[in-house]
N, C-alpha and C positions, 0 to 999 in steps of 0.2 A: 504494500500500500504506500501510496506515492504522501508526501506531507507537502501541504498550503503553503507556499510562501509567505512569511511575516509582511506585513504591512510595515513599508521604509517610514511611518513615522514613530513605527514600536520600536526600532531597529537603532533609529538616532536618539531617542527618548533613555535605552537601555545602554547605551556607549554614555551619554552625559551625564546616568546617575554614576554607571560605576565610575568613572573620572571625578565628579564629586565627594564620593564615599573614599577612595582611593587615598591611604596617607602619605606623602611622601617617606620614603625612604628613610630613618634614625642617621644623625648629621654624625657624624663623627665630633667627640667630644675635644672642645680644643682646649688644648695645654695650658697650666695654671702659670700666668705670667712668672719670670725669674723674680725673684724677691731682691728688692733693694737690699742692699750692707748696709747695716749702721752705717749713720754720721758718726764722723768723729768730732773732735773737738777741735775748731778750726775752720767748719765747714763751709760752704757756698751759706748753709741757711743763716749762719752765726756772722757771715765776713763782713754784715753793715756794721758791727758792733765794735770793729776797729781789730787793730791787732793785739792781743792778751797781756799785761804788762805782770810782771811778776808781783809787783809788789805799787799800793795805791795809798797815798794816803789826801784827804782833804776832808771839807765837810760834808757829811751826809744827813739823810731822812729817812727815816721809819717810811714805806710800804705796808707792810705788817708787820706779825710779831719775828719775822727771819728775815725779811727782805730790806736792803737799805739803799736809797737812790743816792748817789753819788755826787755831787758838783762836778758839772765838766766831763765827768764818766757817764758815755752811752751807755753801758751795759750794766745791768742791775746789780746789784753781791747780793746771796744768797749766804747768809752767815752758816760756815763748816758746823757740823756734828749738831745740827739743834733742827728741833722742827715743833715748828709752834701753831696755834688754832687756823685756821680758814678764816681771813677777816670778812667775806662773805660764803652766804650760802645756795646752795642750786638753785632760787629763788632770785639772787644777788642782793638779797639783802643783809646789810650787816648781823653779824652774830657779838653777841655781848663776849665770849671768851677774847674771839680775833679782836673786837674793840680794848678790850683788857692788855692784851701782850702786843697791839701796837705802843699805847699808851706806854708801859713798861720800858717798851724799847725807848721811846720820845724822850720820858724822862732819863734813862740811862746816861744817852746823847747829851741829854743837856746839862750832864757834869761837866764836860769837856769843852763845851759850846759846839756841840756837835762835830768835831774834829775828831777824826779815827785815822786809822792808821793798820790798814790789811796786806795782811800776804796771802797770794791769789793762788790755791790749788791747781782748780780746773774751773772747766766751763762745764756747767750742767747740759740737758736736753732742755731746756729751754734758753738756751746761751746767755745766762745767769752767768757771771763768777764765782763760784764757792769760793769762798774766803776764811779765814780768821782775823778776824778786826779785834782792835782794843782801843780805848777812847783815848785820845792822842793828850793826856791831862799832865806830861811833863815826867816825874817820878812816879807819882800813884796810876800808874796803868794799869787798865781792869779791864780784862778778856771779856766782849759783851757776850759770848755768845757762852761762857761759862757760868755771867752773872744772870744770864736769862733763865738757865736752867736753876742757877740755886735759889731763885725768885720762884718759882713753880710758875714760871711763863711760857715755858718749852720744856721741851725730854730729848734725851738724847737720838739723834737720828745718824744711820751710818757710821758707827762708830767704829767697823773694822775696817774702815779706809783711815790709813792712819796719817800723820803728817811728816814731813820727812824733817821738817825743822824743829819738831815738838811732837816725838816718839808717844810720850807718855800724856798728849789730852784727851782722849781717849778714853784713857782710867781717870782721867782728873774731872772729866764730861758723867760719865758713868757713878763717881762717887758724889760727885754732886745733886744729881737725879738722886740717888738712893736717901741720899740725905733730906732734899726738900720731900719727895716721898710722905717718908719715916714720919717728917714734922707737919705733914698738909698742908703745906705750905701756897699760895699762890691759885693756881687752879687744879690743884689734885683732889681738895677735894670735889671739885664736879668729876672729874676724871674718874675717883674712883666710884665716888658717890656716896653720899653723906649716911651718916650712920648714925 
């Protein structure tokens, strides 16, 4: 028995569904780009900030309770071994603690009239200076960023990067903390929280 030819408008009708229904082919998956290398310190991102000087001294300003704006220096210090509240919060409104350890710092400063006096580490990732500054006050020179920590303004941050000029701040950052600690001193007790 012989069969009917289809009618050519069934014929085009059933070629354009399956071409519609039809998924192309699975693309081949392309390669997860090379990953950048760390910046180093020095970098294209850091190079408006001028060239790194070992050692700064002038007068500076409180940012927060670590950070100190410079005179004349582009690039911010970020004070070595301390790390103190967020002067804001994801919100960007100020936090009473960050309001606290900038003050702390302000006043520090203005034993000296603001005059310090830092030896520059490195350059952080946000091409900060980490530094160790002391208030530039003649004989009585006082490490801010160890009287921050014995004020219970800061705690000690990165402590096993040591300093090649001053082995032992460090331990001298570390007994400090334990001490303001021990006494609740400053903002520990929020830190730990009151009892």
């Amino acid at each position: 028995m012989k069969r009917a030819p289809l009618p050519l408008a069934f014929l085009l009708l059933a070629a354009t569904t399956a071409s519609v229904d039809a998924k192309p082919p699975p693309k081949a998956a392309d390669p997860p780009p090379p990953k950048a290398a760390p910046e180093s310190p020095g970098s294209a991102e850091c190079a408006t900030s001028g060239p790194l000087p070992d050692s700064w001294s002038g007068q500076a300003y409180a940012i927060d309770g670590g950070t100190l704006a410079g005179v004349g220096l582009k690039a911010h210090i970020r004070i070595w071994g301390i790390q103190a509240p967020e002067l804001r919060d994801a919100a960007r409104n100020e936090t009473i603690a960050g309001m606290r350890a900038r003050a702390t710092l302000e006043d520090l400063l203005s034993r000296s009239d603001h005059k310090v006096k830092c030896r520059i580490a490195k350059l952080d990732r946000d091409c900060k200076a980490v530094a160790q500054c002391s208030l530039d006050a003649g004989a009585d020179s006082i490490d801010v960023g160890g009287a921050m920590i014995a004020s219970g303004m800061a705690y000690g941050f990165s402590l096993e990067e040591t300093l090649s000029w001053e082995p032992k701040a460090s331990q001298r950052y570390a007994d400090a903390e334990f001490e303001a600690r021990k006494q609740r001193r400053g903002l520990w007790p929020l830190w730990l929280g009151e009892h």
